[in-house]
mmCIF file of the N, C-alpha and C atoms, coordinates in Angstrom:
data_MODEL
# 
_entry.id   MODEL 
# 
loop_
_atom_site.group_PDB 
_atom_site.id 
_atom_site.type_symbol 
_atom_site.label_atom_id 
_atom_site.label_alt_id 
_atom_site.label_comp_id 
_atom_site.label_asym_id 
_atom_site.label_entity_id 
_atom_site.label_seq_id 
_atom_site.pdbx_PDB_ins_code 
_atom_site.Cartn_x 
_atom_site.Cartn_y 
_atom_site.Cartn_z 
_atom_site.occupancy 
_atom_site.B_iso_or_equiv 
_atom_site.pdbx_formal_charge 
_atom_site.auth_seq_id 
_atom_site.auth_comp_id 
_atom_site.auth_asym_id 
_atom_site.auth_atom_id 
_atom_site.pdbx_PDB_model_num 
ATOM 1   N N  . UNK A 1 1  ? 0.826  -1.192 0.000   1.00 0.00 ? 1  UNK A N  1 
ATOM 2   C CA . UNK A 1 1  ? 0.000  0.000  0.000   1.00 0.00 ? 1  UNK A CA 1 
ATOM 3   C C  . UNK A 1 1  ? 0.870  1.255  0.000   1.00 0.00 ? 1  UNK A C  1 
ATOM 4   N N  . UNK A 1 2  ? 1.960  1.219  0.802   1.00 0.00 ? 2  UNK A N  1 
ATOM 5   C CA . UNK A 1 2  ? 2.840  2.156  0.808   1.00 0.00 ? 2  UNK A CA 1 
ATOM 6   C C  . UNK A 1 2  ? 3.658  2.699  -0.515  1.00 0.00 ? 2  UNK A C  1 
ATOM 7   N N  . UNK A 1 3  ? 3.699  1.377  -1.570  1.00 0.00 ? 3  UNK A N  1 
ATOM 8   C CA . UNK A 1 3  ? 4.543  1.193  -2.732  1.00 0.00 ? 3  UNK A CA 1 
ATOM 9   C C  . UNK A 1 3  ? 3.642  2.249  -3.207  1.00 0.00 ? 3  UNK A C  1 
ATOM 10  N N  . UNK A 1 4  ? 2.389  1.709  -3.042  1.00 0.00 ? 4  UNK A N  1 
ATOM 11  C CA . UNK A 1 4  ? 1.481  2.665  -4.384  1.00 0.00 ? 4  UNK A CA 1 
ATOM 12  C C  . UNK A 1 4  ? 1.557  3.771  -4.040  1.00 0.00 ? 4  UNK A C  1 
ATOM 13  N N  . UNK A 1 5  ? 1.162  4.123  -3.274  1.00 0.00 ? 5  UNK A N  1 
ATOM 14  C CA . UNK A 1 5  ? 1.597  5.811  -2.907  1.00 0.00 ? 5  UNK A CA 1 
ATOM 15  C C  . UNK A 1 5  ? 2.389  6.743  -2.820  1.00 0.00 ? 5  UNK A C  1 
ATOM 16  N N  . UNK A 1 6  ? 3.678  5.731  -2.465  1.00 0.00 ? 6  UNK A N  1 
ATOM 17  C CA . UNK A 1 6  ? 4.848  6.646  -3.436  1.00 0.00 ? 6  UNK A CA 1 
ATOM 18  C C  . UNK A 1 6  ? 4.830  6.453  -4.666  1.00 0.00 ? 6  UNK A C  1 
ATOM 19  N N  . UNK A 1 7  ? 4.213  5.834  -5.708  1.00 0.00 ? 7  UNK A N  1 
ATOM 20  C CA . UNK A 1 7  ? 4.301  5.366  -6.898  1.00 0.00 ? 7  UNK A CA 1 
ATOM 21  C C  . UNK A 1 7  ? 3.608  6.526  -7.339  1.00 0.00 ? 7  UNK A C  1 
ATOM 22  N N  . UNK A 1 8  ? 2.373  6.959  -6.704  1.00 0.00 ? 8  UNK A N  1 
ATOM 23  C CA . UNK A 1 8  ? 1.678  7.842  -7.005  1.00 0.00 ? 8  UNK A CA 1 
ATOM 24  C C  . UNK A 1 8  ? 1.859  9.305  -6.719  1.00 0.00 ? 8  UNK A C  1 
ATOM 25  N N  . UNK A 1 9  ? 2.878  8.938  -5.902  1.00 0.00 ? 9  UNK A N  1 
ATOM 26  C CA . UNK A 1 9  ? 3.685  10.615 -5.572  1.00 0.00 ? 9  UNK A CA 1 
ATOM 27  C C  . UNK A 1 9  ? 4.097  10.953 -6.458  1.00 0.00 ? 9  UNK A C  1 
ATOM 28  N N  . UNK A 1 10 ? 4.984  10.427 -6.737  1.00 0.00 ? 10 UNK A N  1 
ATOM 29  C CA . UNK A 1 10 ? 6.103  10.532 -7.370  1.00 0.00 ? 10 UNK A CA 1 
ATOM 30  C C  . UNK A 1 10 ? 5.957  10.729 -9.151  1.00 0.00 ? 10 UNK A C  1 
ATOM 31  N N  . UNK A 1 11 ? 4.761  10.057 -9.500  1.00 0.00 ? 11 UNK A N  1 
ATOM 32  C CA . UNK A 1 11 ? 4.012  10.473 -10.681 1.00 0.00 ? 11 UNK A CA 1 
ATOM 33  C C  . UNK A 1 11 ? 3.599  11.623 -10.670 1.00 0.00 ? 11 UNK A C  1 
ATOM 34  N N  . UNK A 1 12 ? 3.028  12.277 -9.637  1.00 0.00 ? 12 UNK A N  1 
ATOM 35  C CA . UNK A 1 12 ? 2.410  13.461 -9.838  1.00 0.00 ? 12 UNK A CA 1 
ATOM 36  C C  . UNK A 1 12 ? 3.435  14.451 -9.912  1.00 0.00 ? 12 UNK A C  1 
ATOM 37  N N  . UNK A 1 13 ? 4.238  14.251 -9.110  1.00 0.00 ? 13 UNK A N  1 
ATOM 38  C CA . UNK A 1 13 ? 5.558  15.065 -9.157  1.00 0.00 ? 13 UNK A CA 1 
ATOM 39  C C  . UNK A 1 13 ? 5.612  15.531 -10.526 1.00 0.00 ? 13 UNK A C  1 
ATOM 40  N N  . UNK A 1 14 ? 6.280  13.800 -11.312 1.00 0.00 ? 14 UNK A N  1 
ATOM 41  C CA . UNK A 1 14 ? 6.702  14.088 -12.875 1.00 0.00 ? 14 UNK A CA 1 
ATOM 42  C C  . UNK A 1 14 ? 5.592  15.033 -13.176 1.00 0.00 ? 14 UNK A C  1 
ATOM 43  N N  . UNK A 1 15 ? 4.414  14.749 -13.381 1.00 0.00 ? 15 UNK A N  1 
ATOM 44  C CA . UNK A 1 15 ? 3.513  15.240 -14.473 1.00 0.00 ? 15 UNK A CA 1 
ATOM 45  C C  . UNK A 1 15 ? 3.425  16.920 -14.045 1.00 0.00 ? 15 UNK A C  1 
ATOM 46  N N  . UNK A 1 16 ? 3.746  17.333 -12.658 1.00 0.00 ? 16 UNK A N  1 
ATOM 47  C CA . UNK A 1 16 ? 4.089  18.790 -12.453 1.00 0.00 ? 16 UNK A CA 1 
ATOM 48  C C  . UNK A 1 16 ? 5.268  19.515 -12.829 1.00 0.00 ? 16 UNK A C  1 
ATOM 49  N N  . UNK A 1 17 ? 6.559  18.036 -12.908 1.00 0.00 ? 17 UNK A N  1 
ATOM 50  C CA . UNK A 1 17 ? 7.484  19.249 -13.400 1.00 0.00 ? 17 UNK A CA 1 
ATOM 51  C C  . UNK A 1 17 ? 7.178  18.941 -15.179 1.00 0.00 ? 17 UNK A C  1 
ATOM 52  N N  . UNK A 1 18 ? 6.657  17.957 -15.482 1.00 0.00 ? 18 UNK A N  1 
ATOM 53  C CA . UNK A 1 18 ? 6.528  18.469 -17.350 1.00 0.00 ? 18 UNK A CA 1 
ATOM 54  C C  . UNK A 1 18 ? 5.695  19.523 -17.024 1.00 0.00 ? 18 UNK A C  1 
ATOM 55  N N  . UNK A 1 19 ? 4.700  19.696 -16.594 1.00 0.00 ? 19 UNK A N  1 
ATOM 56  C CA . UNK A 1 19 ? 3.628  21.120 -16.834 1.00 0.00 ? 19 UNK A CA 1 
ATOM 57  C C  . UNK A 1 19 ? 4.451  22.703 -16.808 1.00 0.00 ? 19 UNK A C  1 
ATOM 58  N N  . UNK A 1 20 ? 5.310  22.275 -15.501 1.00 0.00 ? 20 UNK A N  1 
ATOM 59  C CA . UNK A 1 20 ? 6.102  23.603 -15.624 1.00 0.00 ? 20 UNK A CA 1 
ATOM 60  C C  . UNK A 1 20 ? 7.156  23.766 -16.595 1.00 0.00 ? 20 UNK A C  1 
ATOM 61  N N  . UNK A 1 21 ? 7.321  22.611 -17.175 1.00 0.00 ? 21 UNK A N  1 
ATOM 62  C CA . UNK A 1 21 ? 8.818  22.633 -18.153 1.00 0.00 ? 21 UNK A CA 1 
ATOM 63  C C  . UNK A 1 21 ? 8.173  22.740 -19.434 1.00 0.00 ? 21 UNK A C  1 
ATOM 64  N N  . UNK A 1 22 ? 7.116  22.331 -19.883 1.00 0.00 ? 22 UNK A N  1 
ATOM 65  C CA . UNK A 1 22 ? 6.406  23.216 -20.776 1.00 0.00 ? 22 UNK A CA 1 
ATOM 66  C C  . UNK A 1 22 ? 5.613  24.250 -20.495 1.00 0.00 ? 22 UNK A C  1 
ATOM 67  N N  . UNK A 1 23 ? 5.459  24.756 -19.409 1.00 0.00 ? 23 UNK A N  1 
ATOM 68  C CA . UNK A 1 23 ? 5.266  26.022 -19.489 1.00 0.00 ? 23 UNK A CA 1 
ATOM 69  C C  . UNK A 1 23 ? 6.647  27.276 -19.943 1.00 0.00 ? 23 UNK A C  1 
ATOM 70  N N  . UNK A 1 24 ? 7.280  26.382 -19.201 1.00 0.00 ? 24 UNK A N  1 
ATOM 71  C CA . UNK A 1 24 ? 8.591  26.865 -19.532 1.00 0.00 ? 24 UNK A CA 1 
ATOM 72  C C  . UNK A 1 24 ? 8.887  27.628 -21.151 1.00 0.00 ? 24 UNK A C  1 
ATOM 73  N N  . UNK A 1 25 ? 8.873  26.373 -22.009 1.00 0.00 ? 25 UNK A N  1 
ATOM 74  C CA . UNK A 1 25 ? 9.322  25.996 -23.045 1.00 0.00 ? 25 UNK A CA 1 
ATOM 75  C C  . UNK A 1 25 ? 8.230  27.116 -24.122 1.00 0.00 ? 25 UNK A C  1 
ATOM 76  N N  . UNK A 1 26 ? 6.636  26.996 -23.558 1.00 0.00 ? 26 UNK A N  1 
ATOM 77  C CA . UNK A 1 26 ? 5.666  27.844 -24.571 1.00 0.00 ? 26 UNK A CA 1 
ATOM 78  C C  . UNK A 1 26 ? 6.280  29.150 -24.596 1.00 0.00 ? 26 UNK A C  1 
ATOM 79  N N  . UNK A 1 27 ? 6.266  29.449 -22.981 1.00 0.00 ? 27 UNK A N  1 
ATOM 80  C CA . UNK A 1 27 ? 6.750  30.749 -22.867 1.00 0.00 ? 27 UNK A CA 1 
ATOM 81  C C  . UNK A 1 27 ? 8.015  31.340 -23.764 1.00 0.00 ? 27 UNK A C  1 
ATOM 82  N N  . UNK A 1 28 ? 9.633  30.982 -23.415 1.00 0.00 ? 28 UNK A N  1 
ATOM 83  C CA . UNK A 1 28 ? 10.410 31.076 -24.593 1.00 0.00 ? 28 UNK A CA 1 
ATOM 84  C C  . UNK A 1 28 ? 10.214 30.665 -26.056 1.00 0.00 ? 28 UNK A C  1 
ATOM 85  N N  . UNK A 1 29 ? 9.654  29.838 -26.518 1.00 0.00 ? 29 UNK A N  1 
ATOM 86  C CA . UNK A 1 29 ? 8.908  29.749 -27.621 1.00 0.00 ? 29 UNK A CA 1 
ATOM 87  C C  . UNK A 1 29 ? 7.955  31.240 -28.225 1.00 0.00 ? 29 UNK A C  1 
ATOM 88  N N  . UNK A 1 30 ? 7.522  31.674 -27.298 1.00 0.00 ? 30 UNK A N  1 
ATOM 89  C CA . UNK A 1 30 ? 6.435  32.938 -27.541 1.00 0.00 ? 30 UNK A CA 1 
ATOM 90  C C  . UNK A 1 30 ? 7.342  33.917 -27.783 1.00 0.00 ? 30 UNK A C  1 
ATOM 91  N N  . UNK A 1 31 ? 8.712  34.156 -26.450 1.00 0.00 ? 31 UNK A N  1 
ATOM 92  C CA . UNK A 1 31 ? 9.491  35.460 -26.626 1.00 0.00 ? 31 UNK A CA 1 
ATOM 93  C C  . UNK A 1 31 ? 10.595 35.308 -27.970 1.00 0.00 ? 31 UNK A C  1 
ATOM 94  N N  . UNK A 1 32 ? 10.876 33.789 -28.549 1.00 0.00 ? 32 UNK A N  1 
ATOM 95  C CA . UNK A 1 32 ? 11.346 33.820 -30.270 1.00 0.00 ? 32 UNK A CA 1 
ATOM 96  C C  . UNK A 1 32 ? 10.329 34.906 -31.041 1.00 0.00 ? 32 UNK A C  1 
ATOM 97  N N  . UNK A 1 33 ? 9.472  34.368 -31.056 1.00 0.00 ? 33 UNK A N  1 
ATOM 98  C CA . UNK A 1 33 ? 8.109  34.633 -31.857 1.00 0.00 ? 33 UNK A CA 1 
ATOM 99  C C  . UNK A 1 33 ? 8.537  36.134 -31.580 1.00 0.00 ? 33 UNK A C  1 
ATOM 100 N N  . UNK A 1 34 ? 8.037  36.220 -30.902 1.00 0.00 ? 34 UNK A N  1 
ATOM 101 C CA . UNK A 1 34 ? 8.248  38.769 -30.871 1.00 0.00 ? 34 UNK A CA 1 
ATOM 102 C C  . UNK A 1 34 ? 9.058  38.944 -30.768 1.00 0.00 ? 34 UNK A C  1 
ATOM 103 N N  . UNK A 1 35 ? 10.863 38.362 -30.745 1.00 0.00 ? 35 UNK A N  1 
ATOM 104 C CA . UNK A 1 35 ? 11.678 39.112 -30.924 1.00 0.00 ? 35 UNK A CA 1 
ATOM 105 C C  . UNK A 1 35 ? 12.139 38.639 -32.619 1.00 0.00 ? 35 UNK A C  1 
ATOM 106 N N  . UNK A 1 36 ? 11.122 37.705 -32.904 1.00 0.00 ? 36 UNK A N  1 
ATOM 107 C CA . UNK A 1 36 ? 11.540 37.409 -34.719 1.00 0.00 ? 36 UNK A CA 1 
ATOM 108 C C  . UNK A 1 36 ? 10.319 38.345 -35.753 1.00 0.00 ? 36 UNK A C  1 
ATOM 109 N N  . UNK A 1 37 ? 9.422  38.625 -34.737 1.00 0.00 ? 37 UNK A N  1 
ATOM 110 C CA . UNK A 1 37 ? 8.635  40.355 -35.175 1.00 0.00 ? 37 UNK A CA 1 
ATOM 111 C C  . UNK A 1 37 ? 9.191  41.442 -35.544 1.00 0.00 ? 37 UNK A C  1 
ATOM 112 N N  . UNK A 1 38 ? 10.081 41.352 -34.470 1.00 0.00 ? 38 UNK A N  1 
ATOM 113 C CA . UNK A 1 38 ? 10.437 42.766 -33.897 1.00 0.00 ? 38 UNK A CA 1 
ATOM 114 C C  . UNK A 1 38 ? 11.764 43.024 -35.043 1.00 0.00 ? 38 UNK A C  1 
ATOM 115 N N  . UNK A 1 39 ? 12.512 42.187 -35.311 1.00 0.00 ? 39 UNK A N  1 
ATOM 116 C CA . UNK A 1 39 ? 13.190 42.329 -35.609 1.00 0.00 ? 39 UNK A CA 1 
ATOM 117 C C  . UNK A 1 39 ? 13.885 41.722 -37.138 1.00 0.00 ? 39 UNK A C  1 
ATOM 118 N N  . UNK A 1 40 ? 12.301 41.308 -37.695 1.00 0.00 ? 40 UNK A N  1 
ATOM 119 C CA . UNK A 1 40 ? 12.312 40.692 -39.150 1.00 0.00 ? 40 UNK A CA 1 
ATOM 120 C C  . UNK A 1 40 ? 12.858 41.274 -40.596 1.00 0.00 ? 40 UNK A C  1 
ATOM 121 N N  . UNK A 1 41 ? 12.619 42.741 -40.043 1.00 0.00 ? 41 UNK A N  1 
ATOM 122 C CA . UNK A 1 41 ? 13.327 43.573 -41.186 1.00 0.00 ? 41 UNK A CA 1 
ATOM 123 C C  . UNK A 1 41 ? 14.499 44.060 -41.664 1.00 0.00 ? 41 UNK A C  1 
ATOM 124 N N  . UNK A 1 42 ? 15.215 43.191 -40.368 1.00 0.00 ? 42 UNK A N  1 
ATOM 125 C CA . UNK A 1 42 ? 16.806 43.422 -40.373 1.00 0.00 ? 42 UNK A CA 1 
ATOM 126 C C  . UNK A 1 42 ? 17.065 42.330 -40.723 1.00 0.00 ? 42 UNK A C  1 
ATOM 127 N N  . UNK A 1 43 ? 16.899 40.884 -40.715 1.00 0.00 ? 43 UNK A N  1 
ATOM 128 C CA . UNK A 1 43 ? 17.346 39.684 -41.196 1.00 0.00 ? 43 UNK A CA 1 
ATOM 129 C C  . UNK A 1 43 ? 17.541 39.766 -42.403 1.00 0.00 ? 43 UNK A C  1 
ATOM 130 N N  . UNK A 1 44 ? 18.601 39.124 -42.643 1.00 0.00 ? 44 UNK A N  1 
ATOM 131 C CA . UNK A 1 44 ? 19.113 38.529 -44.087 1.00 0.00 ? 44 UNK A CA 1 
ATOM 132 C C  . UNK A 1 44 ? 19.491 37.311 -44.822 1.00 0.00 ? 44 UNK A C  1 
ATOM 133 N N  . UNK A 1 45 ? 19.264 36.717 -45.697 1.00 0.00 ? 45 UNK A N  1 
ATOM 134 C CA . UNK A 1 45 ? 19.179 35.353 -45.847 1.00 0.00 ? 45 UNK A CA 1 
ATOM 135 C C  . UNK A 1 45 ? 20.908 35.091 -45.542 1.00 0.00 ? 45 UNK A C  1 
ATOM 136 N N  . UNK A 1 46 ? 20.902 34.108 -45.515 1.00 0.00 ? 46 UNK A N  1 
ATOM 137 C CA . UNK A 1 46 ? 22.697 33.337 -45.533 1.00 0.00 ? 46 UNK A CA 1 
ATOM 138 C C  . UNK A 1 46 ? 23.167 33.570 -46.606 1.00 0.00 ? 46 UNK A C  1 
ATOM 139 N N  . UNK A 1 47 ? 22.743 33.292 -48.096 1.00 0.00 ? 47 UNK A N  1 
ATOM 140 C CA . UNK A 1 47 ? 23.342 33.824 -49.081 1.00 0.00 ? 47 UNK A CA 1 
ATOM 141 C C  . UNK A 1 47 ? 23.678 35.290 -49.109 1.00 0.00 ? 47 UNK A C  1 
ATOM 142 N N  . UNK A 1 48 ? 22.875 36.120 -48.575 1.00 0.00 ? 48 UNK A N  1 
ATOM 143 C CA . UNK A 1 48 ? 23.311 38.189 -48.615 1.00 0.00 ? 48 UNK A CA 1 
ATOM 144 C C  . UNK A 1 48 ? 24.976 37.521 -47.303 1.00 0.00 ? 48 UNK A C  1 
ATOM 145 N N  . UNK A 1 49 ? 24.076 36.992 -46.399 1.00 0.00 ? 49 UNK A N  1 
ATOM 146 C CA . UNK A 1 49 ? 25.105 37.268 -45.324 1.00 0.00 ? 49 UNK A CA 1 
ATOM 147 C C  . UNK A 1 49 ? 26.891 36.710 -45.682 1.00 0.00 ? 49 UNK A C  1 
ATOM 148 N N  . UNK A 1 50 ? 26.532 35.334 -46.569 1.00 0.00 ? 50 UNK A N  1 
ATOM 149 C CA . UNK A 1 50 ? 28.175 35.462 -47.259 1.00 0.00 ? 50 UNK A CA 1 
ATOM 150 C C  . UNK A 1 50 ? 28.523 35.916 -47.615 1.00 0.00 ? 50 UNK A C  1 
ATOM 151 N N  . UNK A 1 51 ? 27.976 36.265 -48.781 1.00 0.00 ? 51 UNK A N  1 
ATOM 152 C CA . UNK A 1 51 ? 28.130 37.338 -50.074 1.00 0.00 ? 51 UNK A CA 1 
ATOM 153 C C  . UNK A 1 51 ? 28.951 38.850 -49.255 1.00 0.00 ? 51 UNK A C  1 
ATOM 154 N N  . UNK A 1 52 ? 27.969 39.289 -48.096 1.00 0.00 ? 52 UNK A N  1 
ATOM 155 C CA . UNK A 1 52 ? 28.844 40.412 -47.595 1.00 0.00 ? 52 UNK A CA 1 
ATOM 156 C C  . UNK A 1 52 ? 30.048 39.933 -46.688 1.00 0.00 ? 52 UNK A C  1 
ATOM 157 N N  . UNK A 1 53 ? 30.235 38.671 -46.033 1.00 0.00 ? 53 UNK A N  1 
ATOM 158 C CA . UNK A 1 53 ? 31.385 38.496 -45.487 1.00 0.00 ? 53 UNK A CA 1 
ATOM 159 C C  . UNK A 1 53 ? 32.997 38.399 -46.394 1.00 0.00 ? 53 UNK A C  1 
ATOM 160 N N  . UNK A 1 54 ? 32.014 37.248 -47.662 1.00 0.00 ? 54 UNK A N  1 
ATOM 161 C CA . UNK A 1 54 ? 33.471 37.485 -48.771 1.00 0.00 ? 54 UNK A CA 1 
ATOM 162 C C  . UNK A 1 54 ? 33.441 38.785 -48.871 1.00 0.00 ? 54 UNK A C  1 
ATOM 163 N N  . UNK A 1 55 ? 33.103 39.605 -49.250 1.00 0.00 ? 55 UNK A N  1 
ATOM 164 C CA . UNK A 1 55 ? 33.044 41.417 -49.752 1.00 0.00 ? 55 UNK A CA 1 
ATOM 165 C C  . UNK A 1 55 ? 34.230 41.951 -48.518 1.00 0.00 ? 55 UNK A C  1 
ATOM 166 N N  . UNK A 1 56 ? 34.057 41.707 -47.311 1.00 0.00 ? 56 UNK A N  1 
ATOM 167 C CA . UNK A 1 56 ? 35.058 42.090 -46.667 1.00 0.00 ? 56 UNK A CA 1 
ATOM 168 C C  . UNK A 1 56 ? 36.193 41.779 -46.197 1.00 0.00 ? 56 UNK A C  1 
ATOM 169 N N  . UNK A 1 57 ? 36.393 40.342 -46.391 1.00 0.00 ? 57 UNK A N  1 
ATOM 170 C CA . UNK A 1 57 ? 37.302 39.383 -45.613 1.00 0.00 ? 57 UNK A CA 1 
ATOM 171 C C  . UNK A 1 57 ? 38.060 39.782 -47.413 1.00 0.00 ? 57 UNK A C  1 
ATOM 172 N N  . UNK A 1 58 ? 37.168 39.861 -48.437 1.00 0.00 ? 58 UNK A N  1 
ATOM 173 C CA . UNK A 1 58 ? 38.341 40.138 -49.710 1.00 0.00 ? 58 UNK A CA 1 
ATOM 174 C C  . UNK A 1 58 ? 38.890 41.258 -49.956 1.00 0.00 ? 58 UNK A C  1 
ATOM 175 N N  . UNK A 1 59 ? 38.659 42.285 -49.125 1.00 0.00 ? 59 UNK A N  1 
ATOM 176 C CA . UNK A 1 59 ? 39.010 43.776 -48.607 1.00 0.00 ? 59 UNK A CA 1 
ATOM 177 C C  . UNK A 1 59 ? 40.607 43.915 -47.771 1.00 0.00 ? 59 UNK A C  1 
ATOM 178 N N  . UNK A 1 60 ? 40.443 43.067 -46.661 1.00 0.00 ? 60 UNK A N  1 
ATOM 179 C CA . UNK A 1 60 ? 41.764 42.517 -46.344 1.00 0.00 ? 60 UNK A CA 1 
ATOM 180 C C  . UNK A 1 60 ? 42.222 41.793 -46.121 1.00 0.00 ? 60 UNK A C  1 
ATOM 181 N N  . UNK A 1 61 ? 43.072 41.422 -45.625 1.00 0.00 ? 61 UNK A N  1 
ATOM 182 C CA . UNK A 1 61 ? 43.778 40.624 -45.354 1.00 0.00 ? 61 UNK A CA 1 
ATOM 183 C C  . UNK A 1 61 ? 43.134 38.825 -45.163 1.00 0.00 ? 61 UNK A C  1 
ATOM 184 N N  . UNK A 1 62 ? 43.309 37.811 -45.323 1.00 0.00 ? 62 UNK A N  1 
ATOM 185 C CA . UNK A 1 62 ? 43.081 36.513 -45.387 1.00 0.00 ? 62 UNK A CA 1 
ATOM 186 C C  . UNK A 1 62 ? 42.908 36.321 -43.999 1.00 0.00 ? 62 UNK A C  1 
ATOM 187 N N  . UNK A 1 63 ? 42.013 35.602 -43.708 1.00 0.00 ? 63 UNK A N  1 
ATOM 188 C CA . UNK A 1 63 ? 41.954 34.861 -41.903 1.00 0.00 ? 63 UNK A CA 1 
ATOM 189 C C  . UNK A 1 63 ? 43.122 33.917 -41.789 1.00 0.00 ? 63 UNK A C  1 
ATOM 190 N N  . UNK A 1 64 ? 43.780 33.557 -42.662 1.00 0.00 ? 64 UNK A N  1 
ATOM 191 C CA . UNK A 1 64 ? 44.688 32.569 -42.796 1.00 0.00 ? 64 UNK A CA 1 
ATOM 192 C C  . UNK A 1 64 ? 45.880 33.852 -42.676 1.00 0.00 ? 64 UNK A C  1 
ATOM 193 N N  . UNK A 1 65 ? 46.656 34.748 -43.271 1.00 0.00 ? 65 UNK A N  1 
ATOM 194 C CA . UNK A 1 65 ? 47.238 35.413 -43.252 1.00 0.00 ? 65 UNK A CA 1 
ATOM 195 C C  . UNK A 1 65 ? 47.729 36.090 -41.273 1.00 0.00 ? 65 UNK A C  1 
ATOM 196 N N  . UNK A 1 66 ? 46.198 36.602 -41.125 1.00 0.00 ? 66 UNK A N  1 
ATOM 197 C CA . UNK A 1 66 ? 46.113 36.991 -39.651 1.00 0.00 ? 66 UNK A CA 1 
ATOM 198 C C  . UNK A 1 66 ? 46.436 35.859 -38.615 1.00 0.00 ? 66 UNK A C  1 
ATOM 199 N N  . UNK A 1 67 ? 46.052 34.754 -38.415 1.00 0.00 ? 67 UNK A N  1 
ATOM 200 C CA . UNK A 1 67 ? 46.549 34.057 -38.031 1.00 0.00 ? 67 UNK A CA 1 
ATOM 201 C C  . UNK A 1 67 ? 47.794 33.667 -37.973 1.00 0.00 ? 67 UNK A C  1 
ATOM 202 N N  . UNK A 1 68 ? 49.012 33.592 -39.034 1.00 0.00 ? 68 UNK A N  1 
ATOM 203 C CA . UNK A 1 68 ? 50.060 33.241 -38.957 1.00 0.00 ? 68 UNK A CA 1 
ATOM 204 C C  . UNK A 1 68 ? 50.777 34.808 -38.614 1.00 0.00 ? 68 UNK A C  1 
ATOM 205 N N  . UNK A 1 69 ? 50.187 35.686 -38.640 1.00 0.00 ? 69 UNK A N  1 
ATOM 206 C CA . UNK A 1 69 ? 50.619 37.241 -38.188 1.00 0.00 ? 69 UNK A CA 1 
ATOM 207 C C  . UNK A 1 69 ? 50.409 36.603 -36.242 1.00 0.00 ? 69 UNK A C  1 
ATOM 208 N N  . UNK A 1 70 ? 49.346 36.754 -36.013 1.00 0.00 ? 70 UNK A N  1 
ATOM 209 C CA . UNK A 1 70 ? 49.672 36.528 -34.781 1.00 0.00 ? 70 UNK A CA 1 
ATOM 210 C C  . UNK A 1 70 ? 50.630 35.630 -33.955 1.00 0.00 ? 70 UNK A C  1 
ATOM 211 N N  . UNK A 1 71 ? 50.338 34.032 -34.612 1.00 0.00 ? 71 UNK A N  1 
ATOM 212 C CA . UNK A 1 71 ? 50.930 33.254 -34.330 1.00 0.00 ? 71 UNK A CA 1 
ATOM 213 C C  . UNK A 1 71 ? 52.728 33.908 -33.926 1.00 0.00 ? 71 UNK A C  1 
ATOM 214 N N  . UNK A 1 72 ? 53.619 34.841 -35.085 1.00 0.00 ? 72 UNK A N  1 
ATOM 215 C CA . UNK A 1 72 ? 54.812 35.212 -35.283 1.00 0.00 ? 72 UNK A CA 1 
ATOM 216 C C  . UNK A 1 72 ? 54.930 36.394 -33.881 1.00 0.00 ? 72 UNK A C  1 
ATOM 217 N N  . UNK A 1 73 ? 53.629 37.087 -33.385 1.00 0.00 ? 73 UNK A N  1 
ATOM 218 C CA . UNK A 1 73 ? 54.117 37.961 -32.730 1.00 0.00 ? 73 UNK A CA 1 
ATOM 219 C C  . UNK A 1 73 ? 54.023 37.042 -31.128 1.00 0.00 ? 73 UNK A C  1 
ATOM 220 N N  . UNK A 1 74 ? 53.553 36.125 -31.112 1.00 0.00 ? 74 UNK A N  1 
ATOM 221 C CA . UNK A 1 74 ? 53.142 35.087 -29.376 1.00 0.00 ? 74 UNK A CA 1 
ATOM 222 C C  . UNK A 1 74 ? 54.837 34.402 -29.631 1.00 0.00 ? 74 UNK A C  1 
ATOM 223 N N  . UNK A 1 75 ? 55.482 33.870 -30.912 1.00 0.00 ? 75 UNK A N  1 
ATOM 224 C CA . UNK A 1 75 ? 56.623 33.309 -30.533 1.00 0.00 ? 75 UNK A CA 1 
ATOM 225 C C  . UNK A 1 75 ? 57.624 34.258 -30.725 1.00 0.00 ? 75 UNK A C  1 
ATOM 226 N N  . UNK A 1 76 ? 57.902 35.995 -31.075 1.00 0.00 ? 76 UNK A N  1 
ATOM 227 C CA . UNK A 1 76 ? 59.106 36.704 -30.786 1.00 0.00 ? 76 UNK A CA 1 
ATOM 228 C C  . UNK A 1 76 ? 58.795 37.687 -29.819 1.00 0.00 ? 76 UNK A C  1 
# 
């Protein structure tokens, strides 16, 4: 008798923390939602967003270049 009742505790438990862990979850789910409102007119697809990273990384210097620049100034 005792088994069942912790059996039954302990269920209810679970089924309270899923309720709060999807409450959880709707909630941040909702604050995506209005900050992907809020802020839809500034997004840019991945293709703009390469397109402008080559545009600058071909402006200067190579990430490969900078790297072995640093690398030379940590060993003299």
């Amino acid at each position: 008798m005792v088994e069942a009742e912790e059996w039954t505790q302990r269920r209810v438990e679970d089924l309270i923390a899923i309720s709060l862990y999807q409450a959880r979850a709707n909630k941040v789910r909702e604050y995506v939602r209005t900050l992907y409102k809020n802020y839809e007119h500034y997004l840019k697809s991945i293709e703009e967003v390469r397109r402008i990273f080559a545009e600058e990384i071909a402006k200067e210097r190579s990430l490969t270049q900078e790297v072995v620049e640093l690398r030379r100034k940590e060993t003299h």
